[in-house]
Each structure stands twice: as structure tokens, then as C-alpha cells.
C-alpha positions in Angstrom: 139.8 4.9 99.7 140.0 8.5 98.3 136.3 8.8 97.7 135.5 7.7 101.2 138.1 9.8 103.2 136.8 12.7 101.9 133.5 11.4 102.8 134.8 11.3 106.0 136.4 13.8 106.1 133.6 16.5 105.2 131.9 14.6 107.7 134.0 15.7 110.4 134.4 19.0 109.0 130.4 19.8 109.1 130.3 18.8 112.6 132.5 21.6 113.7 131.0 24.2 111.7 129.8 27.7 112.8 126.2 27.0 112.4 125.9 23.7 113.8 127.6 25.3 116.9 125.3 28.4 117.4 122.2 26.2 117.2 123.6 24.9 121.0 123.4 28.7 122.6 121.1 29.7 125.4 118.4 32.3 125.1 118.9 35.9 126.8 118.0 36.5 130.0 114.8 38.4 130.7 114.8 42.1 132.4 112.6 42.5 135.0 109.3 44.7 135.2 110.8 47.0 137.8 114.0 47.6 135.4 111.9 48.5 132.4 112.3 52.2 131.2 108.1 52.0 130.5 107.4 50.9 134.3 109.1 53.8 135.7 107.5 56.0 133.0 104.1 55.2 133.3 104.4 55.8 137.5 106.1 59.0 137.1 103.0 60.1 135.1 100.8 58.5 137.7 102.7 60.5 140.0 102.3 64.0 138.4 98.3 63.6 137.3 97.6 62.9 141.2 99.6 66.1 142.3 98.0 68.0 139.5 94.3 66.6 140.7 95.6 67.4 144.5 96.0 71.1 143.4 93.5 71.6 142.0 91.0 70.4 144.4 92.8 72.8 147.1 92.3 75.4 144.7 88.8 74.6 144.3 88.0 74.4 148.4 89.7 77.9 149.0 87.3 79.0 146.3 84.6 78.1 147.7 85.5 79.5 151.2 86.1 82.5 149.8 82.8 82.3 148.4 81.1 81.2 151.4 83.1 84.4 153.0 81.5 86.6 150.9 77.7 85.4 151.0 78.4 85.3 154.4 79.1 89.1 154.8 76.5 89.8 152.2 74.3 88.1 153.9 75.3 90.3 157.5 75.9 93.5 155.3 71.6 93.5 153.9 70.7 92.1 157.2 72.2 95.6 159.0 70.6 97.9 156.0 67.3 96.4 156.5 67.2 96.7 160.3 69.0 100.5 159.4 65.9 101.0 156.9 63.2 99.7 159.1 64.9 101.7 162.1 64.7 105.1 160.1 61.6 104.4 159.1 60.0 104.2 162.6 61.7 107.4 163.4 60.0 108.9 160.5 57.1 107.8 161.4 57.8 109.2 165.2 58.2 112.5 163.5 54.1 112.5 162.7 53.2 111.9 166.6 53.0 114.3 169.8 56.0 114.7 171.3 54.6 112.8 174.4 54.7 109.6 172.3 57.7 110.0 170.3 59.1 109.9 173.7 57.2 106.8 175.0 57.9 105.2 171.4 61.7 106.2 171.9 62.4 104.5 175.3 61.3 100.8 173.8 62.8 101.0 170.3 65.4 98.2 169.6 68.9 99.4 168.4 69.9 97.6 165.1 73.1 97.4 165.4 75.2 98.0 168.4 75.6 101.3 168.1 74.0 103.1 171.2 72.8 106.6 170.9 73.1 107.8 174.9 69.6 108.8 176.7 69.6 111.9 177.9 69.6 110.6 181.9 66.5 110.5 183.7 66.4 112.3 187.2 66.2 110.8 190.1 62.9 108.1 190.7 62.3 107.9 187.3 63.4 104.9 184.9 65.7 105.5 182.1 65.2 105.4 178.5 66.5 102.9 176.5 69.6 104.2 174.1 69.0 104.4 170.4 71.1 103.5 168.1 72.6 104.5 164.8 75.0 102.9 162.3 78.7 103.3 162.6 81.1 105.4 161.6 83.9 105.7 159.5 87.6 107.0 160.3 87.9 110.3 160.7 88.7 112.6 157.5 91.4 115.2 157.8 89.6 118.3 158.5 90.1 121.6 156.2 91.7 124.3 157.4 89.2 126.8 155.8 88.0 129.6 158.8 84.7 130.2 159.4 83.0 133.2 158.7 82.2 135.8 162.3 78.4 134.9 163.1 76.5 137.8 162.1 73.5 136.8 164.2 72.5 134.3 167.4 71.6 131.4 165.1 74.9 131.1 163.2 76.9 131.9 166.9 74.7 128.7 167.7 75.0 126.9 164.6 79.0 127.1 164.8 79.6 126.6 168.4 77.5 123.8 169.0 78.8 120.5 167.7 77.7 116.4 167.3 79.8 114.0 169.2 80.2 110.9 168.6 82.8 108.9 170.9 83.8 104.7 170.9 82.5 103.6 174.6 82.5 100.2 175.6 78.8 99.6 175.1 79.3 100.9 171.3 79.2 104.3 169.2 77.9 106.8 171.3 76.0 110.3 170.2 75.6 113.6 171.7 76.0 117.7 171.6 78.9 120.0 172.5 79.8 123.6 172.5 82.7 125.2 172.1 83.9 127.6 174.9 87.5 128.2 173.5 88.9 128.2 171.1 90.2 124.1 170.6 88.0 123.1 173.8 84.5 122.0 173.6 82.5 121.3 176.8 79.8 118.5 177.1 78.3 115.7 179.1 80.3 113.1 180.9 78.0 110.5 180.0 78.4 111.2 176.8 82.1 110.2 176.0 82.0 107.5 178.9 85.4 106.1 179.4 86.6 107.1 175.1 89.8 108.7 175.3 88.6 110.2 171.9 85.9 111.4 170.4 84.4 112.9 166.9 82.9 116.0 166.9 81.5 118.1 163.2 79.6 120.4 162.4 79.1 122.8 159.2 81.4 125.1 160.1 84.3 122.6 161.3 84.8 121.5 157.4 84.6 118.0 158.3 85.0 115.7 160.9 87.8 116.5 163.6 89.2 114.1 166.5 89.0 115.2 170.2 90.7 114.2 172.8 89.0 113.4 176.2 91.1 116.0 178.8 88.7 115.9 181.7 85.5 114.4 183.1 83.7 114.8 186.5 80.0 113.1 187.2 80.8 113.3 191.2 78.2 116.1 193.5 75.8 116.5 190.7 77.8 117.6 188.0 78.5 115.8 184.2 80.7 117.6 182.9 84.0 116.7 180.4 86.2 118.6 178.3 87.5 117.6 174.7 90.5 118.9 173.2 90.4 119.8 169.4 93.5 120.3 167.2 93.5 121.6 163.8 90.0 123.4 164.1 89.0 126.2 162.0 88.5 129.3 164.2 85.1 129.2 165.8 83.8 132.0 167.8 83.3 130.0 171.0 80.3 130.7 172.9 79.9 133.0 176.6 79.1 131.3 180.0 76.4 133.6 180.9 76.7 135.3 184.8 73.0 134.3 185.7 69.4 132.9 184.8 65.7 133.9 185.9 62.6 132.2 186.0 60.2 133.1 183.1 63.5 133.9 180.9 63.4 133.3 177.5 66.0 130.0 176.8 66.6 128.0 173.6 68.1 124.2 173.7 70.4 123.6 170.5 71.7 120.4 169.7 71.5 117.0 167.6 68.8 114.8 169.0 68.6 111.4 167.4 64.7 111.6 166.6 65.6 114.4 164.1 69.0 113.8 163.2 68.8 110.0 162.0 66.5 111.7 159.3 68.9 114.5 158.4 70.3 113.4 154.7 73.6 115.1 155.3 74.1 112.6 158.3 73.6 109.8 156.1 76.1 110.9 154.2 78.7 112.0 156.4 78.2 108.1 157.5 78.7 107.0 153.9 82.2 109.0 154.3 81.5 112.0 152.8 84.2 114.7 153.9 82.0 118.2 153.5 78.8 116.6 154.9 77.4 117.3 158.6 73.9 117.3 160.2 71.6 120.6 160.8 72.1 121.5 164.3 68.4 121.4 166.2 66.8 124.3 167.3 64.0 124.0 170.3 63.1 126.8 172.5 60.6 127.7 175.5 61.1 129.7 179.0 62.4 128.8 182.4 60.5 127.3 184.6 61.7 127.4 187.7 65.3 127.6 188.9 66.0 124.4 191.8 68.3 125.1 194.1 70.6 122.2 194.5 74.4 121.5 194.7 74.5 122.4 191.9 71.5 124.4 190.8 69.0 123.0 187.9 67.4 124.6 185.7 63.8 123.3 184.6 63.0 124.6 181.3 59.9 123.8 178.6 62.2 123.6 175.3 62.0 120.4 174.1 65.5 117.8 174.3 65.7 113.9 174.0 68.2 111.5 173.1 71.4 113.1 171.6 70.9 116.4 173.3 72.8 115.5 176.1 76.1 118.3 176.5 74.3 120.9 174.2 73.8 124.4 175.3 71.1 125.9 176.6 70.9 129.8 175.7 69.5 133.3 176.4 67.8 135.6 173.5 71.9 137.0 173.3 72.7 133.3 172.8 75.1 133.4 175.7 75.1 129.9 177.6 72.7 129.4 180.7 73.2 125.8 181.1 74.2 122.5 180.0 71.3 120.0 178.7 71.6 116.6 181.2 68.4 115.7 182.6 64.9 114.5 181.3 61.9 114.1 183.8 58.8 112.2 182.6 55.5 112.4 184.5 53.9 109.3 182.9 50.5 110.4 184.5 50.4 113.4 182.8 52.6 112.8 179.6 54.8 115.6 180.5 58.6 116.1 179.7 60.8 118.3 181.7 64.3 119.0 181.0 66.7 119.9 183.2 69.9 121.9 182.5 72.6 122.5 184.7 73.5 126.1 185.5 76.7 127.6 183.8 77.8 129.2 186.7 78.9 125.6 188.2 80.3 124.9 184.6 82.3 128.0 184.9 83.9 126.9 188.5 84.5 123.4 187.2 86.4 124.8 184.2 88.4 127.4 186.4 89.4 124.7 188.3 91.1 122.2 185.6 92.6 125.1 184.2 90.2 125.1 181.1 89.9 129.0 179.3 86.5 130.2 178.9 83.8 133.6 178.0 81.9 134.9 180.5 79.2 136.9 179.6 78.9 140.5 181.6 75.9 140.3 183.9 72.9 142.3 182.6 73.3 144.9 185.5 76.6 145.9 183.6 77.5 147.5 180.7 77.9 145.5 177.1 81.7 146.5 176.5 82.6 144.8 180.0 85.8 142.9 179.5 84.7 138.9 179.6 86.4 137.2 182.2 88.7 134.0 181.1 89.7 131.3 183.1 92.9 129.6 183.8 95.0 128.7 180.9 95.9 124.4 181.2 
């Protein structure tokens, strides 16, 4: 029939259809968690808040070393001004005593720091004193070249020639006197510059503080004697080698002794860095004694010397040099000091024979306008 072939027919037809067919598909596939653009995402974020945490806790530790750095040396830096402060105050103190027991006081005093102000040495059979100290120093400032004015009178001859030392020795900062003899060449102690190959040397009228170089040094049949070099010094009127020495002659010792000078403002600042500032040079004075007769000859004299006058001069009323402060003696029965100077004359042949120029002063039997004789040129 018509009616049922198309029945049939539509039948068939529906059961191809479009629809009917897509209803038989599979589902998709599902992408896995390690191909998902979110997974890879979220770990790269992971990855940049750990390296951002990482730097900043390195950041934070070298902050605090650096902090603990700095209390560290702040902690050091007030420790050395106390012990400085409580040091200076002791020598103030010693100031108020008898010179017997700022002497006695002296020898058992504790440096602060490691910087060691040389004993004068003690003579034979007697012990030495213990060095002080003082606090260091720092470089060297360029010197001006400004001349200083002709001495007018034996304190400023004094006051110019006669200089502070300060040399780098192996035991730490060492202190001491000088005097020039030559223009350029100052004369002092060996045991004062030790084995430095430099030293420091100032005074007022050096404008600041000048580098030396260590030329010579002898401490072999009783002598201590070394030579500095100085370049760049204003010109100093150096000071005579005198010809001779008598007992009961009138002497005065002239130097930087550490008692006094660790008290001396200006040498505060001239530690602080100051470029103008320099200690008052110390003036003691008193008569010979008696003249010993050793290789070479001592002199024993009453004017007062102690730590830091090693190397200065020792001077007549014309303020021409008699000897070279070296030696202290202490009678500890009697509480007496005696300091010992050795004579010019053997500094004058130890000069003459390194080839070091020098002053002599014309004996007193001569006439003043004798010609001074010089010594060897280096």
C-alpha cells in the first residue's frame, strides 16, 4: 500500500538521520595534569616566590654580619678609649707625686694597647722598667715647607733642634727624643728605633709630622747611637757637639718624656690627625756629677729624664750638646735616680766615621768665632 510504504519508508529514512547518528560518538579524551597550561603556571610561581624568599634571607644574614662587624669594633674601639682614659688618668695623677714614685709607679704600669713607649735602659745590675705605652698613630701628613725662624735664644735653639720620635718596631709604636745635628740628619738612641727602617719625628718648628729614614745604628762597645735621615725639612738650625764637659757644670736634659707628654693636649691631637699640632718639648736641668771614665765615657748628671727621653740632648748654659740621654740608675734604698748621658765626643767619632756632617762647638779655651769643625759628608 501507499500509506504503508511511506510508512516504511520514513522509517528507514529516520534511522539514517544526522542526529540519530551523533548520539553513537565517543567522549573526548582527557589532557593530563602535567599538560595543563595552569600546572606549569602555578610551579613557575612556586618557583620564583622561593628564589625571592632565598634572596632575601641572604640579604638579611649579611645584614646582620655587618652588624655584628660593627658592634664588634665598637665594642673594641670604647674598650681602647677607656683603658686610654684610665691610662692618662694615672699619669695625671703621677704628676702630683715625688719624682721617686712616679718612677716606681712608672716601671709597673700596664700598657693599654700595644703600643710600647721605650724605657730609658737601666745600667748595668739594675732591672729595667717596664715600657709605657701610648695610642697609635696615624700616617704621616705631608709636612709644610714653611722655614723656621733663626733661634734668638738657647730655649728656641733647643726647642727646634730637639724632636719626638716615634718608630714601628716589632714589639709596637715606639717613643723617644732626637736632635738634629745637620741639617736633614737627626741623631738619637738605637734602642729607640730598634730594627724600623722608618721613623716619625715633629716638633713645632717641623710644621708637621715628617718621615725618617733609619741610615745607621750601632749599640756594640757602649755606644747607642743611630742616625735618621729627613727629607723635606724646613731649615732647622741644628745643634753643636760640644769639645768637652766638667764636673759641677751646669747641664740641661731636653726631650719628650712620656710622664709629661701623654698629658700634653697638642699630643692628643696630633694623634687625632691634626697636621699643625706637636707636643711641648721638656725642659729639666741640674749639674754634672761626676764624669766616668769608660769606653766610652758617662756622664752622671742630676737633671731629671724617664721614659721617652731616650736620644735627647743633654746641653751646656750655650746649649751646645754635652751628651746623649741613655741610661737611668735607681738606688731602690735610697729612692735615687741617676741619669747617665753619653759623652758627645764619642758621638762625634761615631758620626765622623759613617760619614754623617756635624757642629762642633769651639772648646772654651778658644775664641767664639772659631770655625766649627764638620764631619764627613755620606
Amino acid at each position: 500500500m501507499t500509506d504503508g510504504e511511506n510508512t516504511t519508508s520514513g522509517s528507514s529514512t529516520g534511522a539514517t538521520s544526522p542526529a540519530e547518528s551523533a548520539g553513537t560518538l565517543s567522549p573526548p579524551a582527557a589532557v593530563p595534569w602535567y599538560r595543563r597550561p595552569w600546572f606549569w603556571g602555578l610551579l613557575l610561581f612556586l618557583c620564583l616566590l622561593l628564589l625571592a624568599a632565598w634572596l632575601v634571607w641572604k640579604e638579611w644574614q649579611a645584614a646582620e654580619s655587618r652588624r655584628a662587624s660593627l658592634e664588634r669594633q665598637t665594642a673594641e674601639a670604647r674598650q681602647n678609649n677607656q683603658a686610654r682614659e684610665a691610662f692618662l688618668l694615672r699619669l695625671r695623677l703621677l704628676l702630683e707625686k715625688e719624682p721617686c714614685d712616679i718612677q716606681r709607679e712608672l716601671d709597673t704600669m700596664t700598657p693599654p694597647d700595644g703600643v710600647v713607649w721605650p724605657p730609658l735602659p737601666v745600667a748595668p745590675g739594675q732591672s729595667p722598667a717596664d715600657a709605657a705605652e701610648a695610642p697609635a698613630v696615624r700616617t704621616p701628613l705631608t709636612p709644610q715647607s714653611a722655614a723656621a725662624a733663626p733661634p734668638t735664644s738657647v730655649a728656641e735653639l733647643l726647642e727646634q733642634g730637639t724632636v719626638l720620635i716615634l718608630a714601628q718596631r716589632k714589639e709596637g709604636l715606639s717613643m723617644g727624643s732626637g736632635f738634629f745635628v745637620a741639617p736633614g740628619y737627626i741623631v738619637t738612641n738605637a734602642h729607640v728605633v730598634g730594627d724600623a727602617g722608618q721613623a716619625i719625628v715633629v716638633n713645632k718648628a717641623t710644621k708637621g709630622l715628617l718621615t725618617a729614614t733609619v741610615l745607621r745604628t750601632t749599640q756594640s762597645g757602649g755606644r747607642d747611637f743611630a742616625v735618621l735621615q729627613v727629607r723635606g725639612a724646613p731649615p732647622i738650625t741644628p745643634l753643636k757637639l760640644a769639645a768637652d764637659i766638667k764636673r759641677t757644670e751646669r747641664v740641661s736634659a731636653w726631650g719628650f718624656p712620656g710622664a709629661v707628654t701623654a698629658d700634653d693636649p697638642k699630643f692628643a691631637a696630633m694623634l687625632q690627625g691634626s697636621a699643625t699640632a706637636a707636643p711641648e718639648v721638656v725642659y729639666t736641668d741640674g749639674a754634672v756629677s761626676v764624669i766616668l771614665q769608660r769606653t766610652p765615657p758617662l756622664i752622671v748628671h742630676t737633671a731629671t729624664v724617664s721614659q721617652g727621653n731616650s736620644g735627647g740632648p743633654l746641653v751646656n748654659d750655650k746649649g751646645d750638646v754635652v751628651g746623649i740621654n741613655t741610661f737611668i740608675k735607681l738606688d731602690d734604698e735610697s729612692y735615687r735616680q741617676s741619669s747617665l748621658a753619653i759623652v758627645s765626643a764619642s758621638l762625634a767619632d761615631y758620626l765622623r766615621s759613617v760619614g754623617i756632617p756635624f757642629s762642633q762647638a769651639a772648646p772654651a779655651s778658644q775664641a767664639p768665632a772659631a770655625q766649627p769643625a764638620m764631619g764627613g759628608k755620606p
